[in-house]
N, CA and C atoms as a LAMMPS dump frame, in Angstrom:
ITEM: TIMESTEP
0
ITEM: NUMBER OF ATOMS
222
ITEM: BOX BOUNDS ff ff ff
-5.0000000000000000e+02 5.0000000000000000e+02
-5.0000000000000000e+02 5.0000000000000000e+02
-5.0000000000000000e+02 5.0000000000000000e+02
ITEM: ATOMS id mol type element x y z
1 1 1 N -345.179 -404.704 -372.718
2 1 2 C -346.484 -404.281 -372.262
3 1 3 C -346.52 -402.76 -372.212
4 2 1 N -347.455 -402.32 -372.4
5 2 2 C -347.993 -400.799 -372.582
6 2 3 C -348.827 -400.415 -371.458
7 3 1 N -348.913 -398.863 -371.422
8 3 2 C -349.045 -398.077 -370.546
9 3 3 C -351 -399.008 -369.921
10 4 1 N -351.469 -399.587 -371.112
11 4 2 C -352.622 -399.782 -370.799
12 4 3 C -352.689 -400.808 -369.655
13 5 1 N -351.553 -401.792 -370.185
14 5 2 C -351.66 -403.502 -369.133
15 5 3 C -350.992 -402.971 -367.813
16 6 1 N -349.962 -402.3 -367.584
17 6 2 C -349.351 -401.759 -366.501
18 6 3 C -349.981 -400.606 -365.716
19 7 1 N -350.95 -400.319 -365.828
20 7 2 C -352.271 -399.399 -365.024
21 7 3 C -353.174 -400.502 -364.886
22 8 1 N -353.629 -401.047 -365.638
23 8 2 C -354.598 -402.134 -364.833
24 8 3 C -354.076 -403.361 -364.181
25 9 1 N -352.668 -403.697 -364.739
26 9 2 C -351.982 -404.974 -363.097
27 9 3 C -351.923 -404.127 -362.022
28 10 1 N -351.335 -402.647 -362.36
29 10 2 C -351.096 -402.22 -361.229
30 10 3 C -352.287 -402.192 -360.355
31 11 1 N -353.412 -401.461 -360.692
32 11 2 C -354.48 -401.02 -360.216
33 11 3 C -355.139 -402.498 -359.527
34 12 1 N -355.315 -403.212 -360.334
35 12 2 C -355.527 -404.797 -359.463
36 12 3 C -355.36 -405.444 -358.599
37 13 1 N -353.705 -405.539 -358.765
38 13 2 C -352.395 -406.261 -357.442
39 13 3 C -352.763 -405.037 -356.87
40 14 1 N -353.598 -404.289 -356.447
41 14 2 C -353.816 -403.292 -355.226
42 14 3 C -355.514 -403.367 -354.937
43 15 1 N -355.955 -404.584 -355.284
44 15 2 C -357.803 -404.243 -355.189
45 15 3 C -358.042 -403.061 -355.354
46 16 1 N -357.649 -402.148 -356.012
47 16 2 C -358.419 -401.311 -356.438
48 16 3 C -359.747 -400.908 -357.492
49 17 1 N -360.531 -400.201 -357.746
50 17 2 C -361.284 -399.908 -358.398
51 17 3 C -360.657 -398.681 -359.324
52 18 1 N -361.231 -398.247 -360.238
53 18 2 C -360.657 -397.066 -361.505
54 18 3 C -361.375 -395.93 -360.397
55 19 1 N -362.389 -395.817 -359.638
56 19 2 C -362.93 -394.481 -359.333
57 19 3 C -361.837 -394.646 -358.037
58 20 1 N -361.264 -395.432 -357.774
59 20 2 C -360.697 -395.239 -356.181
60 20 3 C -358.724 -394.159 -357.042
61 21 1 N -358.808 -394.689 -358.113
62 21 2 C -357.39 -394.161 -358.865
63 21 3 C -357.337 -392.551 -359.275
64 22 1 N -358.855 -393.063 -359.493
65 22 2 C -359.444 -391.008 -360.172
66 22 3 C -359.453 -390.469 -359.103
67 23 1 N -359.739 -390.651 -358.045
68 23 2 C -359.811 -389.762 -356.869
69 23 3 C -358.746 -389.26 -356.385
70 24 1 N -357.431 -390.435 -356.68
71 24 2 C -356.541 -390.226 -355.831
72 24 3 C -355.585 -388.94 -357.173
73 25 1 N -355.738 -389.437 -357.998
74 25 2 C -355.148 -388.29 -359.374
75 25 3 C -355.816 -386.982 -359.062
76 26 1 N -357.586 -387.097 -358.575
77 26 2 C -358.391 -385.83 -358.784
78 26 3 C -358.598 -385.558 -360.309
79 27 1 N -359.042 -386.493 -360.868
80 27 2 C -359.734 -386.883 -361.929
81 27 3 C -361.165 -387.184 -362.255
82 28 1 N -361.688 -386.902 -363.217
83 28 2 C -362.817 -387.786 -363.046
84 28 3 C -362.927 -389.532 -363.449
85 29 1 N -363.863 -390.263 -363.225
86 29 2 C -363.827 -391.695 -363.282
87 29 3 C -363.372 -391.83 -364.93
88 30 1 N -364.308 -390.917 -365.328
89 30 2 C -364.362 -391.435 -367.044
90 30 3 C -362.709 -390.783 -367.8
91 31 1 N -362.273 -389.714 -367.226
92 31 2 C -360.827 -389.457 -367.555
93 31 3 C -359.943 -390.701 -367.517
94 32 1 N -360.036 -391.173 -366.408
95 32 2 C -359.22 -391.945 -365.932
96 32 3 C -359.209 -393.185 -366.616
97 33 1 N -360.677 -393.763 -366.708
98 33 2 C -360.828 -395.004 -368.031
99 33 3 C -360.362 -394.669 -369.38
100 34 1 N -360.493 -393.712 -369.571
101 34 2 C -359.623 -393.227 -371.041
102 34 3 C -358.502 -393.292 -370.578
103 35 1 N -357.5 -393.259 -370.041
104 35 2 C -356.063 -393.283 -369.819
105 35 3 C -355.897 -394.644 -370.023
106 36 1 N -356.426 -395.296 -368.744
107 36 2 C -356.48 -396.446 -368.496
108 36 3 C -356.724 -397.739 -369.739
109 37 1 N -357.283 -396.979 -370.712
110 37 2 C -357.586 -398.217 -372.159
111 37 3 C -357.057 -397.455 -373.234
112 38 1 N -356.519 -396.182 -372.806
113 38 2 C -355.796 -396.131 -373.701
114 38 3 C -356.02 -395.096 -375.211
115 39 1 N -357.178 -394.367 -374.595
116 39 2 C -357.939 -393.747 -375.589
117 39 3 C -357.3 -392.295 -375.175
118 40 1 N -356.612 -391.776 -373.95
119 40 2 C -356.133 -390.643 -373.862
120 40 3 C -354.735 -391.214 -373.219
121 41 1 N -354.062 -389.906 -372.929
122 41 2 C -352.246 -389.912 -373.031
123 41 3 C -352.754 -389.097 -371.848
124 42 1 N -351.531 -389.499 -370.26
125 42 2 C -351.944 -388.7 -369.477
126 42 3 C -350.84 -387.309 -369.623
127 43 1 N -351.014 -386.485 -368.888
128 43 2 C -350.296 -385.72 -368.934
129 43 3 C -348.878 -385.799 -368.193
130 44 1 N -347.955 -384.883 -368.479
131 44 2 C -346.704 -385.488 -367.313
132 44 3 C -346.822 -385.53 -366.046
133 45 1 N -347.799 -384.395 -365.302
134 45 2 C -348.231 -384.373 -364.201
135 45 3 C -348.87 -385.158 -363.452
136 46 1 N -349.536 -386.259 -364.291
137 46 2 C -350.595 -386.858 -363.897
138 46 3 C -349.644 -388.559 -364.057
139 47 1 N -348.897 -388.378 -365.5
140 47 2 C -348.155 -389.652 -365.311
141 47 3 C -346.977 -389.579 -363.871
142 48 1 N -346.403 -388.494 -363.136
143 48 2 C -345.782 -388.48 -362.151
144 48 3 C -347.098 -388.793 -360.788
145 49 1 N -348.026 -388.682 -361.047
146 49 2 C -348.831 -388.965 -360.251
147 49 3 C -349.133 -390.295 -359.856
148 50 1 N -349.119 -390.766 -360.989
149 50 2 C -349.5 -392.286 -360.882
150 50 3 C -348.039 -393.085 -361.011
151 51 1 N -347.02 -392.332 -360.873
152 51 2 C -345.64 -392.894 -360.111
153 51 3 C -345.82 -393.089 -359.005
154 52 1 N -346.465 -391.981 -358.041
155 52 2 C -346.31 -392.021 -356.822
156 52 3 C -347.475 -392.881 -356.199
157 53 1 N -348.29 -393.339 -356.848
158 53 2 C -349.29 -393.57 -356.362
159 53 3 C -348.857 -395.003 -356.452
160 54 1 N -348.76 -395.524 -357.385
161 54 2 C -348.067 -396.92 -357.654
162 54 3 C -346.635 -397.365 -357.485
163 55 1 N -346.121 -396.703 -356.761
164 55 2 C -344.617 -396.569 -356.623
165 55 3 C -343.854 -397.557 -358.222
166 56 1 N -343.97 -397.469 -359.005
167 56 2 C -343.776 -397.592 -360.283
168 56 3 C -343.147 -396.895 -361.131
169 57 1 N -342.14 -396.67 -361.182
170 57 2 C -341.176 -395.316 -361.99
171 57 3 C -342.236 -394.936 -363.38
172 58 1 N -342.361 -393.711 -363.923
173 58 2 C -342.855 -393.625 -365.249
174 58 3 C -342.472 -394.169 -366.38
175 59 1 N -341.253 -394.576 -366.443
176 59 2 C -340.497 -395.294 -367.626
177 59 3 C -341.221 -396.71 -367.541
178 60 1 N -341.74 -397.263 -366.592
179 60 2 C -342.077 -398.395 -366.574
180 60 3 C -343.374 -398.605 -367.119
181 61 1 N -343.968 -397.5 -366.138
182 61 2 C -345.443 -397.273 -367.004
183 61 3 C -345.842 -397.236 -368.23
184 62 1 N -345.098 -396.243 -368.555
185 62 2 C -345.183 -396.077 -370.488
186 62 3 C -344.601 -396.98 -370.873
187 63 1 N -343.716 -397.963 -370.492
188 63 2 C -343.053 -398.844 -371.36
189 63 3 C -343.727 -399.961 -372.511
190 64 1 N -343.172 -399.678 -373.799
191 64 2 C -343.635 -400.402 -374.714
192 64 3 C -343.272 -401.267 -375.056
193 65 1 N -343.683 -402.413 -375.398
194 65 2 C -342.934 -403.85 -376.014
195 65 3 C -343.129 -403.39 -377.54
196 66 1 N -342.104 -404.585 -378.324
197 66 2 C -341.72 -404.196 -379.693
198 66 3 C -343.305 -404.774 -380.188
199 67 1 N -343.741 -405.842 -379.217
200 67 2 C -345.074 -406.535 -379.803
201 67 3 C -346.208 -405.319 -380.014
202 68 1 N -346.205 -404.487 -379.233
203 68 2 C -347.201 -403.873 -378.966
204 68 3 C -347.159 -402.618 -380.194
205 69 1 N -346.017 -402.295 -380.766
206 69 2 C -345.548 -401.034 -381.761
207 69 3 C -345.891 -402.403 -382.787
208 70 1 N -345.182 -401.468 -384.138
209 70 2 C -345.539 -402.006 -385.685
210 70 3 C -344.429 -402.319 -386.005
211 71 1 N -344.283 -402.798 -386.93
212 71 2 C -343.101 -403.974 -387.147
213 71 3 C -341.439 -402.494 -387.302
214 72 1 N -340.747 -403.444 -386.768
215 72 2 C -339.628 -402.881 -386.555
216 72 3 C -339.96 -402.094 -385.437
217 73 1 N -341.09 -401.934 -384.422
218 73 2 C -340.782 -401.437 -383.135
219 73 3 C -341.188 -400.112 -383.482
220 74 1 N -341.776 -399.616 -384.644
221 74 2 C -342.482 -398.543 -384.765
222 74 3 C -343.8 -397.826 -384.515
């Protein structure tokens, strides 16, 4: 699973909303939905952010399955 499914379980298994996540980053809503689906890359600052916020190491966050890359995991 990718950075996309592991921001929104996370964000979920916490009733949260995406504007309650942007706030807490100091983001705006619509930044944050781009992260969140995947249309932007957060920054390192912001991916350590949403470590702390989700107590979720960053390696976990970004973590990619081979399904999710192109064949051979590329």
């Amino acid at each position: 699973m990718g950075l996309r499914h592991n921001l929104i379980k996370a964000r979920t298994n916490k009733n949260l909303k995406q504007v309650d996540v942007a706030r807490y980053l100091g983001l705006a809503k619509s930044t944050y939905c781009e992260i969140e689906h995947g249309h932007h890359n957060p920054s390192w600052e912001v991916a350590q952010r949403l470590e702390k916020f989700f107590g979720i190491p960053v390696g976990e966050l970004l973590a990619i399955s081979r399904d999710e890359t192109g064949p051979g995991g590329e």
